[in-house]
C-alpha positions as CSV (number, residue, x, y, z in Angstrom):
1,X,129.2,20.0,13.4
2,X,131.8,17.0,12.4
3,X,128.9,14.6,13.1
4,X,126.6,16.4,11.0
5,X,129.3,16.4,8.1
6,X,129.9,12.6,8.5
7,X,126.0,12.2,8.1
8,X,126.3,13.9,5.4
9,X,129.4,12.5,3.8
10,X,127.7,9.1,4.3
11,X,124.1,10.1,2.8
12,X,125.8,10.8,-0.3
13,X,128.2,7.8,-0.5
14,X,124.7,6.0,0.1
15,X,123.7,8.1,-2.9
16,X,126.0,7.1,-4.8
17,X,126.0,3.3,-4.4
18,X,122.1,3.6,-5.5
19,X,122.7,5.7,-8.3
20,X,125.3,2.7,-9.2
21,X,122.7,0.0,-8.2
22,X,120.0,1.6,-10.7
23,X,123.1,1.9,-13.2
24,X,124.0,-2.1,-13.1
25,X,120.1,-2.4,-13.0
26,X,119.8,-0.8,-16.7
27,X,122.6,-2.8,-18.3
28,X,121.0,-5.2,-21.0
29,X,121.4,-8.9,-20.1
30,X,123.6,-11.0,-21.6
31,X,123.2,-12.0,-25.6
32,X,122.0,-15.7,-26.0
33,X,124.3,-18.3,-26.6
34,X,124.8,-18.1,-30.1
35,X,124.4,-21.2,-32.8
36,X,127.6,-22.1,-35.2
37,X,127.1,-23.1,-38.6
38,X,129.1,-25.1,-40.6
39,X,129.2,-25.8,-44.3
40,X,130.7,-28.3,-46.3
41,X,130.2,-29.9,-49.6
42,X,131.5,-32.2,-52.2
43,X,131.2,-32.3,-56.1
44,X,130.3,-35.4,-58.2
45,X,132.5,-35.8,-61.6
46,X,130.9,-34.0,-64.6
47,X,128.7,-35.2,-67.6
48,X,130.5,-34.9,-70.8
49,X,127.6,-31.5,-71.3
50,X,129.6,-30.0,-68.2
51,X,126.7,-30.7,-65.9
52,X,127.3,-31.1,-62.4
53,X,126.0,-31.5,-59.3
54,X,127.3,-30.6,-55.8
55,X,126.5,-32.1,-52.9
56,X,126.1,-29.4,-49.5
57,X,126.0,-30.3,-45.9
58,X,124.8,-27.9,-43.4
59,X,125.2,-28.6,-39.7
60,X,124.5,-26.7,-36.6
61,X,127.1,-27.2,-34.1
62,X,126.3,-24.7,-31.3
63,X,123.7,-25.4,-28.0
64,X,120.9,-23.3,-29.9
65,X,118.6,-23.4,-32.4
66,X,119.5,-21.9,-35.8
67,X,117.0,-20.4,-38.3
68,X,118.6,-20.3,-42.0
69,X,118.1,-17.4,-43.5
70,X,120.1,-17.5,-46.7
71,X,122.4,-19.4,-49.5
72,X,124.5,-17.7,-51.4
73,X,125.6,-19.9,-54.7
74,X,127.6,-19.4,-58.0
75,X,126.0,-17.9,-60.7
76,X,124.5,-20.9,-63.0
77,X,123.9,-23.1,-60.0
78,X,120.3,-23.9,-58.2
79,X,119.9,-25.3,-55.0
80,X,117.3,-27.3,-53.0
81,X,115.9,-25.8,-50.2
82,X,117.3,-26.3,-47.0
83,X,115.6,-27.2,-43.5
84,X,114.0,-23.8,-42.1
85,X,115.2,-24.4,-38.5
86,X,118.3,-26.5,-37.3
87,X,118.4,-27.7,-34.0
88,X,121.6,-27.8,-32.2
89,X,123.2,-30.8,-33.5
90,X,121.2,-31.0,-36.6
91,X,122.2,-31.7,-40.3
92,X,121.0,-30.5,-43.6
93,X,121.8,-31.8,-46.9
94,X,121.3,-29.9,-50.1
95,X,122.5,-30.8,-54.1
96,X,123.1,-28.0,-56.1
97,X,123.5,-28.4,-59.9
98,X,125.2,-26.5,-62.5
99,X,127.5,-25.8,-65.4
100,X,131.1,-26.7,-64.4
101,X,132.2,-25.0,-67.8
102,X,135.7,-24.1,-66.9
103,X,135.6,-23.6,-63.5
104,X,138.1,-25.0,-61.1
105,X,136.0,-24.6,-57.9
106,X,132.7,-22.8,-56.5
107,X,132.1,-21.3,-53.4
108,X,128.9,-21.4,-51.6
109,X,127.7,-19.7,-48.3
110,X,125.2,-19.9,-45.6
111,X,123.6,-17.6,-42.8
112,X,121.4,-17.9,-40.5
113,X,120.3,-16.4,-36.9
114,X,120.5,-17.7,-33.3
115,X,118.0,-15.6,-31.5
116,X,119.2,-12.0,-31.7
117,X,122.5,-13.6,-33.3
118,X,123.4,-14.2,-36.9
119,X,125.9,-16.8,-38.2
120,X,127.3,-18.1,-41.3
121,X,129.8,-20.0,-42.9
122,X,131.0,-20.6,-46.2
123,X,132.8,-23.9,-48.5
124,X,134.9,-23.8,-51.5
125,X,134.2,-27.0,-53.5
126,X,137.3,-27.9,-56.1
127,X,135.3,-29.3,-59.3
128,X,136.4,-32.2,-61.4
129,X,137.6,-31.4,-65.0
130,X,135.0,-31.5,-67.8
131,X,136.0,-35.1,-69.8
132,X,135.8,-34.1,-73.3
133,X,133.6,-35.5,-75.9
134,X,135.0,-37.5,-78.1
135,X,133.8,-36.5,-81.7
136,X,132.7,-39.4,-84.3
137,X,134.7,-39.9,-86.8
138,X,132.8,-38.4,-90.6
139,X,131.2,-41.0,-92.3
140,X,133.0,-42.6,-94.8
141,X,132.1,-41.8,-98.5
142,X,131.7,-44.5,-101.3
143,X,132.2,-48.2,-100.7
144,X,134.4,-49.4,-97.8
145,X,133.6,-53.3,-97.6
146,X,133.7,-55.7,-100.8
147,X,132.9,-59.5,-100.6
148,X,133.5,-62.3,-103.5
149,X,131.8,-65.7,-103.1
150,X,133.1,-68.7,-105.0
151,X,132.0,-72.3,-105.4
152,X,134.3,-75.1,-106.1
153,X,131.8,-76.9,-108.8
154,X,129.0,-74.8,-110.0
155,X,126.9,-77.9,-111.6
156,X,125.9,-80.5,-109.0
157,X,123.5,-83.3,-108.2
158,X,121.1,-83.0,-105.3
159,X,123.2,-83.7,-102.1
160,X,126.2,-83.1,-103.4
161,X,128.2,-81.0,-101.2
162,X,129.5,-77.4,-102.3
163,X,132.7,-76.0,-100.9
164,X,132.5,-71.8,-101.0
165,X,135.4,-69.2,-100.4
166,X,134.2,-66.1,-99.2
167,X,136.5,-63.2,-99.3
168,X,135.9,-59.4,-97.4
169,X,137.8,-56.5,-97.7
170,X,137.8,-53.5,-96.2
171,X,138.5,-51.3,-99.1
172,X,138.8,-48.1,-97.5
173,X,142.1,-46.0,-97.6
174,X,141.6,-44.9,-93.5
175,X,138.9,-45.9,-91.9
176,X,138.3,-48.8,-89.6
177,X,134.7,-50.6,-89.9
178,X,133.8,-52.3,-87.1
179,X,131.5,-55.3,-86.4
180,X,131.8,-56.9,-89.7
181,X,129.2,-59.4,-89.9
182,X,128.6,-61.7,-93.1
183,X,125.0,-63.3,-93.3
184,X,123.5,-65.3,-96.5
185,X,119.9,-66.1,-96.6
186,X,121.1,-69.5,-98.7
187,X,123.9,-70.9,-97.0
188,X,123.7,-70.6,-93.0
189,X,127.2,-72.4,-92.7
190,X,128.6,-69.6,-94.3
191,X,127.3,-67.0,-91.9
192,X,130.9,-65.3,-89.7
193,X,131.1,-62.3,-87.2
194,X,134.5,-61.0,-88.3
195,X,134.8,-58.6,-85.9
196,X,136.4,-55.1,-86.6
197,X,138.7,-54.6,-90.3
198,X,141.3,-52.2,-90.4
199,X,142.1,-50.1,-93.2
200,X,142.6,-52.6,-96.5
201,X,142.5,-55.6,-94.3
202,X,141.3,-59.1,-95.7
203,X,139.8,-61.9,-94.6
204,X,139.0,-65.2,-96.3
205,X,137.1,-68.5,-95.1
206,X,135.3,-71.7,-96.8
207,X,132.1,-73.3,-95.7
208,X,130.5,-76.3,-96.9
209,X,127.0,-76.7,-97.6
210,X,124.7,-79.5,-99.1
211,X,123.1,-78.9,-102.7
212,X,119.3,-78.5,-103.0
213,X,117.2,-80.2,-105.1
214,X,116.7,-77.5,-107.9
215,X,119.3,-74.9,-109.3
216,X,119.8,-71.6,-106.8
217,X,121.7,-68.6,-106.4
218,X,123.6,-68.4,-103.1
219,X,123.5,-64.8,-101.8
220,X,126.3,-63.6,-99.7
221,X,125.8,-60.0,-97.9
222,X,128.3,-58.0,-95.5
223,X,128.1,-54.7,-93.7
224,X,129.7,-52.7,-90.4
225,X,129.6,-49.8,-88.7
226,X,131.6,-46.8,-88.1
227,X,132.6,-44.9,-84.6
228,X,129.1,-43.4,-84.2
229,X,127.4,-46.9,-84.7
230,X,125.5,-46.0,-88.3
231,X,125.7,-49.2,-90.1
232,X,127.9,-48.6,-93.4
233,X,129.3,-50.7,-96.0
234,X,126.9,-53.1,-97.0
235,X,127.6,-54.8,-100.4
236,X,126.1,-58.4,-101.3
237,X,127.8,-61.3,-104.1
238,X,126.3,-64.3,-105.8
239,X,127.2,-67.7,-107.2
240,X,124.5,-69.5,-109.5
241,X,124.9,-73.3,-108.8
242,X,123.1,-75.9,-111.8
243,X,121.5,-78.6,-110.1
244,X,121.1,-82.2,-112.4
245,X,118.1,-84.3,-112.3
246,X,118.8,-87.7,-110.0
247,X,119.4,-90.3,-112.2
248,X,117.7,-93.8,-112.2
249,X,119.1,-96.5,-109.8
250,X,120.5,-99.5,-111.2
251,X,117.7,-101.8,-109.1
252,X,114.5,-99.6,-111.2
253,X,115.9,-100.3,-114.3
254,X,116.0,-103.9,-113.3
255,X,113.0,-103.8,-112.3
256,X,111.4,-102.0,-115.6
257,X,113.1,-105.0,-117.4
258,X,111.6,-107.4,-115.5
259,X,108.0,-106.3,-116.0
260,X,108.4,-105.4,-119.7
261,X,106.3,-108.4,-121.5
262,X,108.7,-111.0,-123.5
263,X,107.4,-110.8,-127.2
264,X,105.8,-113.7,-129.0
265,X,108.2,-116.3,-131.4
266,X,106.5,-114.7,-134.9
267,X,105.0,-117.4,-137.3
268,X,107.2,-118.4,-140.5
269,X,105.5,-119.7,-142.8
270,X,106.7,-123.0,-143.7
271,X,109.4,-124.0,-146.7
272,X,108.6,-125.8,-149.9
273,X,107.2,-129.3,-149.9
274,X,104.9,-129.0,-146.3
275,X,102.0,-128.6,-148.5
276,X,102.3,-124.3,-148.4
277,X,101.3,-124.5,-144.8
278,X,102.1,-122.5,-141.8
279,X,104.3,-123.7,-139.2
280,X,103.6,-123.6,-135.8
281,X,106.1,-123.5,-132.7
282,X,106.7,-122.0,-129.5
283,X,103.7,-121.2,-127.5
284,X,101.0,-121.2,-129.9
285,X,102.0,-124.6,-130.4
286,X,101.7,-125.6,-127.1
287,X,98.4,-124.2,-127.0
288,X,97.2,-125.5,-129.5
289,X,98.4,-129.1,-128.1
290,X,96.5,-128.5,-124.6
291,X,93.3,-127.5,-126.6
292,X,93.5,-130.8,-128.4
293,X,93.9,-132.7,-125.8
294,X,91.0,-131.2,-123.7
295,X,89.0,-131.3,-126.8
296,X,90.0,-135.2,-127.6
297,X,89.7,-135.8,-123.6
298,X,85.9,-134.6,-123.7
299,X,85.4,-136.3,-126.6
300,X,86.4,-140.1,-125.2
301,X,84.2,-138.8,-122.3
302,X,80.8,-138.2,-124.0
303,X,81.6,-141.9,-126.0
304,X,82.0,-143.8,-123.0
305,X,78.9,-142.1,-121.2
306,X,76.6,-142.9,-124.4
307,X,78.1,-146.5,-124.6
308,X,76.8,-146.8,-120.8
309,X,73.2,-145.8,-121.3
310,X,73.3,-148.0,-124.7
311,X,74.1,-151.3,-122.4
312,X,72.0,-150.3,-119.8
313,X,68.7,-150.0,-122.1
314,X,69.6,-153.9,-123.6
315,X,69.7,-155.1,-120.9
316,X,66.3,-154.2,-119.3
């Protein structure tokens, strides 16, 4: 009877232990080992628009493969799309661009799933201020720039040279002009780059220049430009300058002299007393006197040849 009760008592405990056995049996295996996300990022300074862009990393730092399955960003940002699948180790980089407007920071997630197991991870990114854009100053109304151009001798010869004083103002009550250039298309010498002119500022320079050979006008011109870089103040100025004829050099008039022809000693008739006839003196005279002489020469010539042939024919 006790040996049949201890059989007993043991076929249950056996019972029991296989009841357990088929118990541990049904318990699920372990979950995989799960993949950790990380996020960080890193915002680039603003456009004067408020544009921005910010710069996401996403790495996988567990011993399994993650599969993204979601970014969450702020509202006004887009995002590239990540890498589908992260091995363990991996990296994924992502720019997101957006508005700043007045935001101090934005806060971006990520999730994704390691087998059966999800992860995620989230970055706030502090955002660089805004810069502000300057505004341009209004253009300035009515004239702001004046020039005067003087000569020191308005009537010269060919040559000579011309001293001019040229004198700029910025005649505006406030505003600056900047890049004041002057530029002549007469007198190159007198071209300057003066550079920025405050409010009522002056500035005065000379420049010498040959004269032409004819009269001209010398044109002097000047302009800037305000804040915004629209070209303003452009005014011109003239001077007329007389140019004189050259006069003749002192070695052509000598020269005209000497090729003039001397005028011929005029005949006077002869005085009272020399038979009422003309006198004759100077060169005519002495032409007449060669003429004579040839003809009287000639003369003895043909009287000595005849005289010749004369003998000659006594004598046969």
């Amino acid at each position: 009877m006790k040996i049949h009760a201890a059989l007993k008592q043991a076929g249950g405990l056996f019972a029991a232990l296989a009841l357990a056995g088929i118990g541990v049996l049904a318990v699920p295996s372990a979950a995989v080992a799960e993949g950790t996300l990380t996020l960080s990022g890193e915002a680039a300074e603003a456009t004067v628009d408020g544009a921005g862009r910010v710069t996401l990393t996403v790495a996988n730092e567990g011993d399994d493969p993650v599969r993204l399955t979601g970014l969450t960003a702020p509202t006004g940002f887009d995002c590239a799309p990540a890498e589908a699948i992260l091995a363990p180790g991996g990296r994924s980089i992502l720019d997101c661009t957006g508005k700043y407007a007045d935001r101090e920071s934005a806060s971006f997630g990520v999730t994704g799933t390691a087998g059966k197991t999800e992860s995620s991870a989230d970055t706030t990114v502090p955002l660089p201020r805004t810069p502000v854009k300057a505004e341009p100053e209004p253009e300035a109304e009515g004239a702001v720039l004046s020039v005067d151009v003087k000569a020191n001798k308005t009537t010269v010869h060919p040559g000579d040279p011309v001293t001019y004083t040229i004198t700029v103002k910025n005649v505006h009550p406030t505003f600056t002009i900047l890049d004041v250039v002057v530029r002549s298309p007469d007198v190159e010498e007198c071209e300057r780059d003066l550079g920025d002119m405050s409010p009522g500022q002056v500035e005065e320079y000379t420049c010498v220049s040959p004269a032409p050979d004819q009269s001209f006008t010398v044109r002097i011109r000047v302009r800037g430009f305000d804040s915004g870089g629209t070209q303003i103040g452009e005014h011109d100025n003239d001077v007329r300058i007389e140019v004189l004829p050259p006069s003749p050099s002192p070695s052509a008039s000598s020269s005209a002299s000497e090729s003039s022809p001397t005028p011929s000693t005029p005949v006077t008739p002869t005085g009272p007393g020399n038979g009422g006839g003309l006198a004759v003196t100077g060169p005519t005279a002495t032409l007449l006197a060669i003429v004579g002489a040839v003809l009287l020469a000639g003369g003895a010539g043909l009287w000595l040849l005849a005289q010749r042939r004369r003998a000659e024919t006594y004598g046969d």
